[in-house]
C-alpha positions in Angstrom: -244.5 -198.5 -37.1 -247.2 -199.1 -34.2 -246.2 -200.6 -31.3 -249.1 -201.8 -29.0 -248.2 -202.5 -25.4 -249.4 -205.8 -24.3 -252.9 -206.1 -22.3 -253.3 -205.8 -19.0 -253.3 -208.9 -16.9 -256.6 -207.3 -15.5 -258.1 -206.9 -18.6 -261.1 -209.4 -19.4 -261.7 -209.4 -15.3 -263.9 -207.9 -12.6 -262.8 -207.1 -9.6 -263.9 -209.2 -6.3 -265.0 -207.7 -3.0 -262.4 -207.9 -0.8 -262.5 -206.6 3.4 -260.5 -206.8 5.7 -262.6 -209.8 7.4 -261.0 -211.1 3.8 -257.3 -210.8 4.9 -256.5 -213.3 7.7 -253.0 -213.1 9.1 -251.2 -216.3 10.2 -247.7 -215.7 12.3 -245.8 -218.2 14.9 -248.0 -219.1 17.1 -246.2 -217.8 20.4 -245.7 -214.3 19.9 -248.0 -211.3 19.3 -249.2 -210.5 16.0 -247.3 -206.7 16.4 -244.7 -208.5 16.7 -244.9 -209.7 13.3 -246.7 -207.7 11.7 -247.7 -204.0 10.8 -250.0 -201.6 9.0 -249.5 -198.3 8.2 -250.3 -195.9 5.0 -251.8 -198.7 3.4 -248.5 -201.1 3.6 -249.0 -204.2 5.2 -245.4 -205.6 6.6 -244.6 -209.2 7.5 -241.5 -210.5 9.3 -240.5 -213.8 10.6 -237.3 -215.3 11.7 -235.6 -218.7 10.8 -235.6 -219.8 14.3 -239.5 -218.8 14.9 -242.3 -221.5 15.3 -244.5 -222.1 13.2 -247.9 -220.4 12.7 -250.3 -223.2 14.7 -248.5 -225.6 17.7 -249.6 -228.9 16.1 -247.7 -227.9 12.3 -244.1 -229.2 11.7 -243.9 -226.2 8.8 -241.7 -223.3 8.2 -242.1 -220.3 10.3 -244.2 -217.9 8.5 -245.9 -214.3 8.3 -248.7 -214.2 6.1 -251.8 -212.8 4.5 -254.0 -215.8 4.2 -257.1 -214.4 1.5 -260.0 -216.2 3.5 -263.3 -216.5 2.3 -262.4 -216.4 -1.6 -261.2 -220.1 -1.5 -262.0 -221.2 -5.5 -261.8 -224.9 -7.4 -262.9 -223.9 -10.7 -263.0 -221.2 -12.9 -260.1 -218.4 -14.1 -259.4 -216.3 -10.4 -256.4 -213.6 -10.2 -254.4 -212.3 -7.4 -253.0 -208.9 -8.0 -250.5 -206.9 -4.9 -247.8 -204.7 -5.4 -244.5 -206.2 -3.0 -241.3 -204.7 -1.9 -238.6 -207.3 -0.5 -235.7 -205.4 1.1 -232.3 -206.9 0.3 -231.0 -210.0 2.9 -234.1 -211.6 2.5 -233.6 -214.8 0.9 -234.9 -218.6 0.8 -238.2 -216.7 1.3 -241.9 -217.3 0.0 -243.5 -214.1 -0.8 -246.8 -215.3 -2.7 -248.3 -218.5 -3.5 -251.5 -220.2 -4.3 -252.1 -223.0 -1.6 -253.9 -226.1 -2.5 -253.3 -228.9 -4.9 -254.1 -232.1 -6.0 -251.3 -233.8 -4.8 -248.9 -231.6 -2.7 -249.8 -229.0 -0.5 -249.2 -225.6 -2.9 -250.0 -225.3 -6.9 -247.5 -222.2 -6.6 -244.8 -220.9 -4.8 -242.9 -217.5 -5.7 -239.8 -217.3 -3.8 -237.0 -214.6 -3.4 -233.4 -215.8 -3.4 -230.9 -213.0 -3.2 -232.8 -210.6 -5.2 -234.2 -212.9 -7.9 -238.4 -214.5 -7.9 -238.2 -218.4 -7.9 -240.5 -220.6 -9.2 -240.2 -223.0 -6.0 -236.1 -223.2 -5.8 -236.2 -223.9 -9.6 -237.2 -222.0 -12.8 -236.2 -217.7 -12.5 -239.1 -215.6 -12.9 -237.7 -212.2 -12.7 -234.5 -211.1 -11.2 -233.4 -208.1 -9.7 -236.3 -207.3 -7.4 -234.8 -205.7 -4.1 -235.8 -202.5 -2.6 -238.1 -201.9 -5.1 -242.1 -201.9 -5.3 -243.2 -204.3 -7.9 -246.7 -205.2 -9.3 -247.4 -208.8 -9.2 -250.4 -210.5 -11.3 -250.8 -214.3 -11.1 -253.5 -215.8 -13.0 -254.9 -219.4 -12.4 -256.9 -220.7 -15.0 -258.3 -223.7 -13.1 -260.3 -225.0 -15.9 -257.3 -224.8 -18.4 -254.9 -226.3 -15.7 -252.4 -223.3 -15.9 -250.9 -220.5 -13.8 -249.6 -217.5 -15.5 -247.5 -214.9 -13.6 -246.7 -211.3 -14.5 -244.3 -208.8 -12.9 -245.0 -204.9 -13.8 -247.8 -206.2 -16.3 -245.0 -208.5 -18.4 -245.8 -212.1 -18.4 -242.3 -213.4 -16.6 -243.7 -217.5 -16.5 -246.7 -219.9 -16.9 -246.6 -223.4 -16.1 -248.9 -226.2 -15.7 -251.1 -226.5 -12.1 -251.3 -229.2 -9.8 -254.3 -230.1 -10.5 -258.1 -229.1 -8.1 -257.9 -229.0 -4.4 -259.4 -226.2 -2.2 -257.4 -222.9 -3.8 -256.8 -220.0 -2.3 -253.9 -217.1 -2.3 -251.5 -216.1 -0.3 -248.8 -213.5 0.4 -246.5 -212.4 3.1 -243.0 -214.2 4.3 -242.5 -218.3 4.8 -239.0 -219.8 5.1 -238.1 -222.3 2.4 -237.2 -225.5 3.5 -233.4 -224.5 2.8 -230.8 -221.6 2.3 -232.6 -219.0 4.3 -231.4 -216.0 5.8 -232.0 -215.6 9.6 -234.5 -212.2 8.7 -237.2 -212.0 6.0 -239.2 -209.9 5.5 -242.0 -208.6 2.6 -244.5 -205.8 2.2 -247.6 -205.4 0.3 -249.9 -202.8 -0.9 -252.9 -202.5 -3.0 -254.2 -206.3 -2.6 -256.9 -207.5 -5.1 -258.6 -210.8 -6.3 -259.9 -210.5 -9.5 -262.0 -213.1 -11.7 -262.4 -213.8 -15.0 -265.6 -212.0 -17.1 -268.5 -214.0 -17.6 -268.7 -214.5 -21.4 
């Protein structure tokens, strides 16, 4: 019996350019980005801490660390964010990806790590055991169909519906959850790519 392994989640796309000018990093607004932040072999690492301020003095957000993809912002179309992560245990009640933008609300998808386990929001699991291990994460937004589509190590884990077309854009890095967050979080991220869909 043949047994064909499921496509890539790349498959059907072309890569999009991406620099560093691409890769804007947002962090609390009163300390140094090295503070926050580092770069080294081709890792990026984000930090924050539950008791930082947020990224700009005027938000009442979450503290955050992120990778802000700047300059690829999308609102139609099918448009793919690929990056390998690595979230070392203690971090929880942390947003590690999402796609910002939305009809109504502020994000179409947040991915969040709660003791170990990927979050869709605080609700549905996406994939479980994920500490102190490098993992490949593909999410797919099919703006056009209305549907986001995420895959961990090339396996779809979850799809759902979007929230509908707002200015879109991807994200990665640390951002405390409203809730149930430990006092340290923490992500890193290699091999970052945006991808979209082949012209057919």
């Amino acid at each position: 019996i043949l047994c064909y392994a499921p496509a890539d989640p790349t498959y059907g796309f072309s890569p999009v350019a991406l620099t560093p000018e691409n890769l804007e990093l947002q962090r609390p607004y009163d300390v140094p980005l090295e503070e926050r932040y580092s770069y080294e072999n081709g890792v990026h690492k984000l930090w924050v801490y539950a008791d930082d301020k947020p990224h700009d003095p005027n938000s009442l957000t979450q503290p955050r660390t992120e990778i802000r993809i700047r300059g690829l912002d999308y609102s139609s179309g099918v448009w793919q964010f690929e990056g390998y992560g690595f979230v070392p245990n203690g971090t929880s009640g942390a947003t590690i990806a999402q796609i910002h933008g939305a009809a109504h609300g502020a994000t179409t998808l947040i991915l969040r790590i709660y003791n170990g386990d990927m979050r869709y929001y605080s609700f549905d699991l996406v994939a479980t055991d994920l500490y102190d291990k490098w993992f490949r994460l593909n999410i797919i937004h099919d703006v056009d169909g209305g549907m986001v589509t995420v895959f961990i190590d090339g396996v779809q884990k979850f799809a759902t519906k979007d929230k509908g077309l707002g200015d879109l854009y991807f994200k990665c890095g640390v951002y405390a959850a409203p809730a149930n967050i430990s006092y340290y979080m923490e992500s890193r991220w290699r091999d970052i790519k945006i991808f979209k869909k082949c012209e057919s």
